[in-house]
N, CA, C and O of each residue as an XYZ file, in Angstrom:
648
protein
N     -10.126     -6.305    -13.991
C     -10.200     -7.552    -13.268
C     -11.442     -7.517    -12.397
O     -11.897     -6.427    -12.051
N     -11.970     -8.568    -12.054
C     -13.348     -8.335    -11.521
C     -13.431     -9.889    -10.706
O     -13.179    -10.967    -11.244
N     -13.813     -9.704     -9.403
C     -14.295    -11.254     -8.807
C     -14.693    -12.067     -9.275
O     -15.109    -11.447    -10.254
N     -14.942    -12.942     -9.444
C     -15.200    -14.435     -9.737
C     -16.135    -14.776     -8.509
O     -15.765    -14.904     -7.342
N     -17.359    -14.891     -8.980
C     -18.337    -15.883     -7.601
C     -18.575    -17.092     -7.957
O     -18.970    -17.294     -9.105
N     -18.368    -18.286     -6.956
C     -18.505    -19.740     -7.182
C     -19.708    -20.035     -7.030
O     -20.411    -19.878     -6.032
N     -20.011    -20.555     -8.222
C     -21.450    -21.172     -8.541
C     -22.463    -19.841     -8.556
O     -22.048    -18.721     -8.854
N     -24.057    -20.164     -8.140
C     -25.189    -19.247     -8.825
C     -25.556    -18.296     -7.460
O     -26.207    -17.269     -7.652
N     -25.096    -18.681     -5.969
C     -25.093    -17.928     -4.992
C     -24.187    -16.798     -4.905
O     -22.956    -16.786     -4.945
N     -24.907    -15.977     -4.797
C     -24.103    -14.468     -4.412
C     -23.828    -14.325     -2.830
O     -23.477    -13.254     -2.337
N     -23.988    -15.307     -2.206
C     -23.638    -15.704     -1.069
C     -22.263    -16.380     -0.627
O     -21.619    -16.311      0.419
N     -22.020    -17.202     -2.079
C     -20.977    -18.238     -1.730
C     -19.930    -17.287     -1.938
O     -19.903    -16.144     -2.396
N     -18.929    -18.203     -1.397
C     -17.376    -17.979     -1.336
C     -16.939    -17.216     -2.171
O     -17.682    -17.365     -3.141
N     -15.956    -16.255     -2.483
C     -15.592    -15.410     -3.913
C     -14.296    -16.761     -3.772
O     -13.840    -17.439     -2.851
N     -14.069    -16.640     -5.292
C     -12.608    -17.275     -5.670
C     -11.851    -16.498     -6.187
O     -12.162    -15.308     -6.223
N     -10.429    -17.028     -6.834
C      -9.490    -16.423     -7.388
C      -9.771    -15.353     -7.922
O     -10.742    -15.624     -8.629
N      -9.453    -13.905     -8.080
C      -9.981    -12.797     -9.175
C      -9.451    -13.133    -10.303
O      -8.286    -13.530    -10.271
N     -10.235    -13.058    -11.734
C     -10.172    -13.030    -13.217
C      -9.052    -12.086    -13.027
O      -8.825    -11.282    -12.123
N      -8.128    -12.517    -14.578
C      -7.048    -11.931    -14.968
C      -7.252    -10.861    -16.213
O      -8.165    -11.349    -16.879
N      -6.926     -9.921    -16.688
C      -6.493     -9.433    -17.810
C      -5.905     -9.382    -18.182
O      -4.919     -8.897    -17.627
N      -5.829     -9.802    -19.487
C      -3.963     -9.533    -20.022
C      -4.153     -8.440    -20.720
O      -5.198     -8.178    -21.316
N      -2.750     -7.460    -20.669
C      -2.619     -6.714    -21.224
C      -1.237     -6.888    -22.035
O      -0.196     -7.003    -21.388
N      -1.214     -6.909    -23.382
C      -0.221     -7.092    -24.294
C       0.538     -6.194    -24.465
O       0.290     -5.004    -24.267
N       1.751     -6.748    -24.929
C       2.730     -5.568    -24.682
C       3.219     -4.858    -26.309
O       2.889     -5.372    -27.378
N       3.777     -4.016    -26.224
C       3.656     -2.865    -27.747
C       4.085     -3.544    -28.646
O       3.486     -3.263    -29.684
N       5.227     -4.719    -28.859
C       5.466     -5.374    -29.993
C       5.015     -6.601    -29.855
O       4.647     -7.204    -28.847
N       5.094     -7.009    -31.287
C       4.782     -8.528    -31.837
C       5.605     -9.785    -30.996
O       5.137    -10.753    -30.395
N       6.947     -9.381    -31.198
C       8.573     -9.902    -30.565
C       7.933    -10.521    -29.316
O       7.723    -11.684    -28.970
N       7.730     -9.474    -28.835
C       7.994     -9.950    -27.166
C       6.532    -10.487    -26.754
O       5.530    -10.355    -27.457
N       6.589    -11.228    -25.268
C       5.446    -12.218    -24.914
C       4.667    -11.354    -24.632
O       5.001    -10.171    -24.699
N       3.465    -11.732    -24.258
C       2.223    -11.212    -23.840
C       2.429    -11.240    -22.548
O       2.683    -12.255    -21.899
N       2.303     -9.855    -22.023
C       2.398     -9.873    -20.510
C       1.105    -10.076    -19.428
O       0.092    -10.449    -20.019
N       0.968     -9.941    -18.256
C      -0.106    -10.127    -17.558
C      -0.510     -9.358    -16.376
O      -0.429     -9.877    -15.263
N      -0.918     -8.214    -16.525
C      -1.042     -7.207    -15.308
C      -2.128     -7.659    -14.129
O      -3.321     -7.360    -14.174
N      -1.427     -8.526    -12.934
C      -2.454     -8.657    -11.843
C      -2.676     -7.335    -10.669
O      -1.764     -6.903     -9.964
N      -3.658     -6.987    -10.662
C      -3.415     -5.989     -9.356
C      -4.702     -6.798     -8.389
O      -5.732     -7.174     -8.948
N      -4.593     -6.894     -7.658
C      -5.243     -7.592     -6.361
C      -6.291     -5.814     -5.756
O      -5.926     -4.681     -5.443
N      -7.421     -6.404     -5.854
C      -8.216     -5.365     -4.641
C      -8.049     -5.997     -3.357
O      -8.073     -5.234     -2.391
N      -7.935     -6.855     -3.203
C      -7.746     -7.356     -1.496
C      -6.504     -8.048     -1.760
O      -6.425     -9.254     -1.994
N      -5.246     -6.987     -1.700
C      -4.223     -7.591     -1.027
C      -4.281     -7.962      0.185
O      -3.223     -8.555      0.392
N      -4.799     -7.962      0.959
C      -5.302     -8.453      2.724
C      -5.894     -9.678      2.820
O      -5.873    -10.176      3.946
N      -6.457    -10.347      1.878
C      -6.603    -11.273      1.574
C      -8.227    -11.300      2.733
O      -8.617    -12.359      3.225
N      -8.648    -10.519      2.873
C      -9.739    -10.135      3.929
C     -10.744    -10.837      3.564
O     -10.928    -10.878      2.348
N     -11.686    -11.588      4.428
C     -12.879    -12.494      4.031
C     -14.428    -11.934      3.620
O     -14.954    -11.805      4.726
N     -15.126    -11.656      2.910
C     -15.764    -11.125      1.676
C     -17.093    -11.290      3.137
O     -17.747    -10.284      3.412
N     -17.346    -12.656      3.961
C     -17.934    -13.337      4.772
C     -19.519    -12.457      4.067
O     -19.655    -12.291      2.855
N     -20.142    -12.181      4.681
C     -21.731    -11.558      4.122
C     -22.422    -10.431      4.488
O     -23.521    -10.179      4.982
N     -20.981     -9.520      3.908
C     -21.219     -8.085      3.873
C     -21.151     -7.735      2.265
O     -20.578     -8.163      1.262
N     -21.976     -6.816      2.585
C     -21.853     -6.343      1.101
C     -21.941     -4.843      0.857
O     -21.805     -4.093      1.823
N     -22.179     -4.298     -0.473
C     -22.151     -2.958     -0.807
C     -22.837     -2.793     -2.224
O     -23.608     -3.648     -2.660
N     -22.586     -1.908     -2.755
C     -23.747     -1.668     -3.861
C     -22.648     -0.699     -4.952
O     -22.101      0.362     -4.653
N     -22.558     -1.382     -6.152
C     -22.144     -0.395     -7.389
C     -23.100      0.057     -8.334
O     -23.169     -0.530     -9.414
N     -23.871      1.045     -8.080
C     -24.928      1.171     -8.651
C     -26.323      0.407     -8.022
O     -26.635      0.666     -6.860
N     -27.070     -0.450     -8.745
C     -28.341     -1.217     -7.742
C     -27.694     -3.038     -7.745
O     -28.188     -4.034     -7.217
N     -26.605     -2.904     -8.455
C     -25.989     -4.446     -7.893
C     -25.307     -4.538     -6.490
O     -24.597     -3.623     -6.073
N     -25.525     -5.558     -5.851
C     -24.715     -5.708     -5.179
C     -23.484     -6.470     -5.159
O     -23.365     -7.380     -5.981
N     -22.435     -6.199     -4.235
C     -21.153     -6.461     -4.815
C     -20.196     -6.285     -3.387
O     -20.318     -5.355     -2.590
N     -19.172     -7.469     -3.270
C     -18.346     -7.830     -2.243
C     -16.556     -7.152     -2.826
O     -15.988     -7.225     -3.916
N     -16.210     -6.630     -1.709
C     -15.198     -5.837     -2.460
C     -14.665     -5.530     -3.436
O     -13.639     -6.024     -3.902
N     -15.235     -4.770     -3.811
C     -15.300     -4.086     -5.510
C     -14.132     -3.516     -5.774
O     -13.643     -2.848     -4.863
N     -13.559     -3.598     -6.764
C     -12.436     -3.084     -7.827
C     -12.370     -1.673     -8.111
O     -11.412     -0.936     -8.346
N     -13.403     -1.502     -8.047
C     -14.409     -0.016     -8.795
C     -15.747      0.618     -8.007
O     -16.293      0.043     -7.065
N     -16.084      1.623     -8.440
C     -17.620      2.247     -7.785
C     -17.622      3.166     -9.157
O     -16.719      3.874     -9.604
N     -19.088      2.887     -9.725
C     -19.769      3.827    -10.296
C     -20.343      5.137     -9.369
O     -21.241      4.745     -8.624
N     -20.140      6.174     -9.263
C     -21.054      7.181     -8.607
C     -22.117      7.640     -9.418
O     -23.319      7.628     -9.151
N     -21.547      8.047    -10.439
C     -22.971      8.633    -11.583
C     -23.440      7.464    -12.540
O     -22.855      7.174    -13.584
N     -24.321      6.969    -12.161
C     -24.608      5.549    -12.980
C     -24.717      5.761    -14.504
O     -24.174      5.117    -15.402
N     -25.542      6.810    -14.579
C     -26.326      7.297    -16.103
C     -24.989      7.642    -16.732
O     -24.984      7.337    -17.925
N     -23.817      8.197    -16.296
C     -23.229      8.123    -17.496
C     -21.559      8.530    -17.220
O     -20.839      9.299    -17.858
N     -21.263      7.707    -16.027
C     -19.732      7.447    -15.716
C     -19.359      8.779    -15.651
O     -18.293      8.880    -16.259
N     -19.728      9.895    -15.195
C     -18.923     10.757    -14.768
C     -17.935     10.630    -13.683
O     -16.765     10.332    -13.920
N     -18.379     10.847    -12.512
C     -17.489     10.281    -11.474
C     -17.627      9.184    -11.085
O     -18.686      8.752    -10.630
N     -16.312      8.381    -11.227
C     -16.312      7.164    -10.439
C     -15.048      7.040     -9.797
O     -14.180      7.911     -9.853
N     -14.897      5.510     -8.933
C     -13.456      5.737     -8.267
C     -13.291      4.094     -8.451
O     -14.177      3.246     -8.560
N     -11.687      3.922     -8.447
C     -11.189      2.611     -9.590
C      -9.874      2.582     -8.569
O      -9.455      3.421     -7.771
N      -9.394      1.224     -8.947
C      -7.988      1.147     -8.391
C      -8.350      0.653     -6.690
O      -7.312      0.779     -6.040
N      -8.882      0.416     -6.287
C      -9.469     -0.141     -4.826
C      -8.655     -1.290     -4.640
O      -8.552     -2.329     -5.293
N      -7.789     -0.653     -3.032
C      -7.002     -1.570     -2.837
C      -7.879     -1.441     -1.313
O      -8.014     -0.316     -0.832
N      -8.559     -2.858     -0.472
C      -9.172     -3.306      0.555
C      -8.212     -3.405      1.787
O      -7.871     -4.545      2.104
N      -7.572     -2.005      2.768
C      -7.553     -2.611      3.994
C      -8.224     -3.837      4.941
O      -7.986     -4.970      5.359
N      -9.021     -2.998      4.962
C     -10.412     -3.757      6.211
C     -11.837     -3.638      5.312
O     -12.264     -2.895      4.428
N     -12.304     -4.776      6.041
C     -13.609     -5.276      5.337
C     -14.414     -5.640      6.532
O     -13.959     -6.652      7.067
N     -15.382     -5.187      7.085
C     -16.145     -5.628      8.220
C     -17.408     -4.979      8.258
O     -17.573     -3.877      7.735
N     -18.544     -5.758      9.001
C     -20.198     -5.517      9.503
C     -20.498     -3.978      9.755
O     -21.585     -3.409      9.649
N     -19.128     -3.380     10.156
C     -19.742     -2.244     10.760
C     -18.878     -0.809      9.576
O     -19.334      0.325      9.432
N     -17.856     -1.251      9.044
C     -16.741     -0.133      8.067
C     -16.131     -1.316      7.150
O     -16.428     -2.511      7.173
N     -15.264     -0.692      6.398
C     -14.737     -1.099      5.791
C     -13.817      0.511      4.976
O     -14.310      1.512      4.454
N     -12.437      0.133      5.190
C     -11.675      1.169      4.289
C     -10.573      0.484      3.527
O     -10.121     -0.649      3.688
N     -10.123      1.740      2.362
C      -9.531      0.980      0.968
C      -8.270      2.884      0.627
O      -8.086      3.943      1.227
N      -7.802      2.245     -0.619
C      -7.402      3.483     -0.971
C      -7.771      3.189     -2.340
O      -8.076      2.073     -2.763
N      -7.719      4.333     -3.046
C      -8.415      4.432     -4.473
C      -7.626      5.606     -5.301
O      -6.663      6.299     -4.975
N      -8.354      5.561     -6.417
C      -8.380      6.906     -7.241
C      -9.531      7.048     -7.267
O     -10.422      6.207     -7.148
N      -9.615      8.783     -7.523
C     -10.906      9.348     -7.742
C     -10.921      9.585     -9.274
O      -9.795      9.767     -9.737
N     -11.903      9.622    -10.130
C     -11.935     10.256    -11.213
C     -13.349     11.352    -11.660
O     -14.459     11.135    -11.175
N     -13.181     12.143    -12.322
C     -14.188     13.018    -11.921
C     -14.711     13.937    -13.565
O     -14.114     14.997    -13.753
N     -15.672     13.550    -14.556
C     -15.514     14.328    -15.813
C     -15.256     15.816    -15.289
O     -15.183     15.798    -14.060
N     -15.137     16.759    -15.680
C     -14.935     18.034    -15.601
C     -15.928     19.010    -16.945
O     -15.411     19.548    -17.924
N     -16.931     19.008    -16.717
C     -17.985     19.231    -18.324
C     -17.316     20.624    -18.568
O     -18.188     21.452    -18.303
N     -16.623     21.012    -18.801
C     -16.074     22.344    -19.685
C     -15.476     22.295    -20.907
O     -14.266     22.071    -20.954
N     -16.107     22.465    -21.913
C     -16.967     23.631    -22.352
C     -18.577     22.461    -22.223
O     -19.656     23.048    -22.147
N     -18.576     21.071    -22.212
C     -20.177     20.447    -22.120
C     -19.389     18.964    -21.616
O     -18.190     18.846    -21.870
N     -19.904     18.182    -21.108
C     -19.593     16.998    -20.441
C     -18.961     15.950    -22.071
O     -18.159     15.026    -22.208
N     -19.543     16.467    -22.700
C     -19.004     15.256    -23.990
C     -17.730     15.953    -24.274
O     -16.724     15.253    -24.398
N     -17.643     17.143    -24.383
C     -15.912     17.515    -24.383
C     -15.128     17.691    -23.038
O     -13.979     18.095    -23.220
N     -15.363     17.551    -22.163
C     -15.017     17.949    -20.888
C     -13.664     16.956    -20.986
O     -13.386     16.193    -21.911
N     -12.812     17.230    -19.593
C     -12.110     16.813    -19.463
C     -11.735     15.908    -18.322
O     -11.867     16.630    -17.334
N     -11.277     14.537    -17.855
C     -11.043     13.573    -16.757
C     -10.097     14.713    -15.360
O      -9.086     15.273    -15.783
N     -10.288     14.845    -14.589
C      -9.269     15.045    -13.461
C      -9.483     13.650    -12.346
O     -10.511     13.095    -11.960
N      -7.951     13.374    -12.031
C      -7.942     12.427    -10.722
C      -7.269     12.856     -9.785
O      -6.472     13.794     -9.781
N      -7.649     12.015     -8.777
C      -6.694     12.177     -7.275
C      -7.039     10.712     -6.541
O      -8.073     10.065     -6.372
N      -5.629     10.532     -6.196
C      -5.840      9.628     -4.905
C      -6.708     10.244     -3.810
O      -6.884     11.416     -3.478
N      -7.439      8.509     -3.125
C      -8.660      9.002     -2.346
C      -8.224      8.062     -1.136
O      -7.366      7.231     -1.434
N      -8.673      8.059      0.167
C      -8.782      7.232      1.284
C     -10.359      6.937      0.874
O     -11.071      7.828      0.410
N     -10.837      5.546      1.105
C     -11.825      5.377      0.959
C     -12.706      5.011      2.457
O     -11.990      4.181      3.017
N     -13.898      5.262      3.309
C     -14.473      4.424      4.449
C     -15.945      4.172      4.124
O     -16.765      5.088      4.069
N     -16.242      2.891      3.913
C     -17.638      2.909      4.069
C     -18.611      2.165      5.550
O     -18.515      1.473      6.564
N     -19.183      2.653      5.015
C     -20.030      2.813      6.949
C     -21.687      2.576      6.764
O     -22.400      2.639      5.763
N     -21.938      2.322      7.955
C     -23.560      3.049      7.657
C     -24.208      1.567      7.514
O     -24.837      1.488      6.459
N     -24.232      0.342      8.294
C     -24.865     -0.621      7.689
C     -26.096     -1.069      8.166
O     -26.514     -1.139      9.321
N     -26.806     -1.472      6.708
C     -28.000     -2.143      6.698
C     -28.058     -2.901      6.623
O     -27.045     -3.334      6.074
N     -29.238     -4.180      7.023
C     -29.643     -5.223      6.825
C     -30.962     -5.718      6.441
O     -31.871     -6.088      7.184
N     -30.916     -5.651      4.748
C     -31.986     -6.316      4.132
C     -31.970     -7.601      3.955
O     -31.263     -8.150      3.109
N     -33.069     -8.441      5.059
C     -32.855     -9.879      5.042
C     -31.661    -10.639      5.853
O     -31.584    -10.590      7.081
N     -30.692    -11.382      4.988
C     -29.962    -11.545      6.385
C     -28.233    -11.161      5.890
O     -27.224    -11.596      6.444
N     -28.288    -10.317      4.808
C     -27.137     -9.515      4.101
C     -26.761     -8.145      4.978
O     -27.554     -7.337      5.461
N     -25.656     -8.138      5.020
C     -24.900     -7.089      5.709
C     -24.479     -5.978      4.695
O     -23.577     -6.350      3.946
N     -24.983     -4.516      4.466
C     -25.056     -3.885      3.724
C     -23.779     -2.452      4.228
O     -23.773     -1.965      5.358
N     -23.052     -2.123      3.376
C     -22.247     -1.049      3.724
C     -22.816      0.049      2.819
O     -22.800     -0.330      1.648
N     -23.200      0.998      2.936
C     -23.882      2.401      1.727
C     -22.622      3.683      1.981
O     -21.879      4.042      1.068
N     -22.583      4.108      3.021
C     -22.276      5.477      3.236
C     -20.840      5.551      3.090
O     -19.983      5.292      3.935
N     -20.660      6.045      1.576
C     -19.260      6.208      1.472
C     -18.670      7.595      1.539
O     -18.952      8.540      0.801
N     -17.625      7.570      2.747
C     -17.088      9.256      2.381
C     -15.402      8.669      1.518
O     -14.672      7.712      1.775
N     -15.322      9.597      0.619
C     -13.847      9.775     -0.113
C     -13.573     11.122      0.542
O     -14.340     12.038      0.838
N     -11.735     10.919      0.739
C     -11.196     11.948      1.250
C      -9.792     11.839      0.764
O      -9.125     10.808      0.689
N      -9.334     13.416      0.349
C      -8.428     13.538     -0.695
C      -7.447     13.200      0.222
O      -7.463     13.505      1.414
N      -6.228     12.291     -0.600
C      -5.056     11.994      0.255
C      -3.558     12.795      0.171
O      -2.457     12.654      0.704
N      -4.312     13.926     -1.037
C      -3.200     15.019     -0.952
C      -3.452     15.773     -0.331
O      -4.257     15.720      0.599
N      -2.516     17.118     -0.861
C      -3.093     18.051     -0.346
C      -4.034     18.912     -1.211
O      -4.378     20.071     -0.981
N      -4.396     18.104     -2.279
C      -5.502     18.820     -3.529
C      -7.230     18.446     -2.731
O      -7.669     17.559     -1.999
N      -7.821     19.771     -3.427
C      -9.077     19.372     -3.033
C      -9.772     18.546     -4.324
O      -9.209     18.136     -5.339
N     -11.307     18.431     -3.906
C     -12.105     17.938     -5.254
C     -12.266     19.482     -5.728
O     -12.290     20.581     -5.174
N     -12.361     18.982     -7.028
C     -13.486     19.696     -8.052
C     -14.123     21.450     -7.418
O     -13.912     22.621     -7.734
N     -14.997     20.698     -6.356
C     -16.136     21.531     -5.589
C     -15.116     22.315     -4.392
O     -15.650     23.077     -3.586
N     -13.934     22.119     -4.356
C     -12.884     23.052     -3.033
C     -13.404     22.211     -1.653
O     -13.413     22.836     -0.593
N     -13.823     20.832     -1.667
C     -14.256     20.693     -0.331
C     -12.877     19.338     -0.539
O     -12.348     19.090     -1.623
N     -12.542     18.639      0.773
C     -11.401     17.749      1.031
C     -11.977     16.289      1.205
O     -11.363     15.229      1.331
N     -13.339     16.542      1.176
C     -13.994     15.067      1.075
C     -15.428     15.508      0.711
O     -16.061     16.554      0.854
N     -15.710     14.196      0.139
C     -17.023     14.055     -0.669
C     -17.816     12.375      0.185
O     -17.352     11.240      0.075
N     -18.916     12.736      0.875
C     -19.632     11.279      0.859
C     -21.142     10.865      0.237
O     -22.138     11.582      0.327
N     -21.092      9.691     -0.344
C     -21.954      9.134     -1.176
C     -23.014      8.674     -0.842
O     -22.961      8.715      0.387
N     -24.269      8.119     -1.214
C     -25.019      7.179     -0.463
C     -24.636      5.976     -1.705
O     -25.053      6.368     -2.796
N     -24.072      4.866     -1.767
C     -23.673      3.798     -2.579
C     -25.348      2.923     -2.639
O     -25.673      2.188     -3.571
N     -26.054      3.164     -1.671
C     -27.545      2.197     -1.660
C     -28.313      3.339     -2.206
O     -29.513      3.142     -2.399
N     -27.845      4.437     -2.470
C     -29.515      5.496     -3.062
C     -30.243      5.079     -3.924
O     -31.464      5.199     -3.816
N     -29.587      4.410     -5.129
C     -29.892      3.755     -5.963
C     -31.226      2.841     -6.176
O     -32.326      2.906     -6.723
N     -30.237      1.730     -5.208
C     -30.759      0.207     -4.834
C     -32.025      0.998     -4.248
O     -32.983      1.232     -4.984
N     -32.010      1.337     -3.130
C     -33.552      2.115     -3.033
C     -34.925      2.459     -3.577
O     -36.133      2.244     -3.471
N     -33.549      3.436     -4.526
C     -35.125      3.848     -5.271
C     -36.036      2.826     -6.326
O     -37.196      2.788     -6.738
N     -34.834      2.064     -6.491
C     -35.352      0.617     -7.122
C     -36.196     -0.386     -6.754
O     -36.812     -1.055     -7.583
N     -36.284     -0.566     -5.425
C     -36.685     -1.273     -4.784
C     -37.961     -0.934     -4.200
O     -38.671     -1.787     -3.668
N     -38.426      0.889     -4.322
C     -39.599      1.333     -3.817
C     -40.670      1.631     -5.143
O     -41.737      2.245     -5.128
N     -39.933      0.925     -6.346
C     -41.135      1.463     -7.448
C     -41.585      0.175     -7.956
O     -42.477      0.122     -8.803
C-alpha cells in the first residue's frame, strides 16, 4: 500500500492510502482486502518530509536502507508522531544475511522502535534524515549492537552534489 498524493504537488495534501488486495487461496470464496494503515494516528503529513532512498517521501510504509540492492530495509511502519523536529513509528527490520554469498543468503527480522531526527531545511521543506532503529526485543541486530542509526538523506546528498 503506498500514499496517494493529490494532484502534481508533492506539497499538497496526501489522500486516502491505495489498497491491495490480496486474494484468498480458493476460487469459492471472495476476494479479500488487507488494509493496514501507516498512520493509524491519522497525524498530518503538514511539510515535513524524509527520504527513501533520493525520493522524498511523507510517512512512508517502508525505508530502503541499501538502495543498490534491498538488503536491509524496514517495512510495516506504523506512525506514532510526525513532527518538524522527530518523528517515531514501530516497524520491522529486515536484514539479508549473505552466508554462504548475498544471492543465497538468508532474510532475518525483528521488530524495531523507529525515531527520526536531525532536521533540515532545503528551501522551505522540512527534512527528517537521522534515523536510529532500536531492537524492541530482547534480540540484537546482526552486528550484536541493540540499535543501528542511518543517515536516510546520505543519498539525496550525494545526488545533489554531482
Amino acid at each position: 500500500m503506498a500514499w496517494q498524493i493529490k494532484g502534481n504537488d508533492p506539497a499538497q495534501e496526501i489522500t486516502q492510502p491505495a489498497v491491495k488486495a490480496s486474494p484468498t487461496r480458493t476460487a469459492s470464496e471472495e476476494l479479500s482486502v488487507a488494509i493496514e494503515d501507516p498512520n493509524p494516528n491519522k497525524l498530518p503529513a503538514g511539510n515535513i518530509w524524509t527520504y527513501n532512498c533520493e525520493i522524498p517521501v511523507q510517512l512512508p510504509e517502508s525505508f530502503l536502507l541499501s538502495c543498490g540492492d534491498g538488503g536491509w530495509y524496514v517495512y510495516n511502519i506504523k506512525w506514532q508522531s510526525w513532527g518538524e523536529k522527530e518523528a517515531k513509528a514501530t516497524a520491522v527490520y529486515s536484514e539479508n544475511v549473505c552466508e554462504p554469498n548475498c544471492a543465497e543468503g538468508y532474510r532475518v527480522e525483528a521488530p524495531v522502535d523507529l525515531t527520526i531526527s536531525t532536521s533540515a531545511k532545503p528551501g522551505k521543506k522540512i527534512y527528517l534524515t537521522n534515523l536510529v532503529m532500536s531492537a524492541s526485543t530482547e534480540k540484537n541486530f546482526e552486528n550484536g549492537n541493540r540499535s543501528l542509526s542511518w543517515d536516510l538523506g546520505e543519498f539525496a546528498k550525494m545526488m545533489e552534489s554531482n
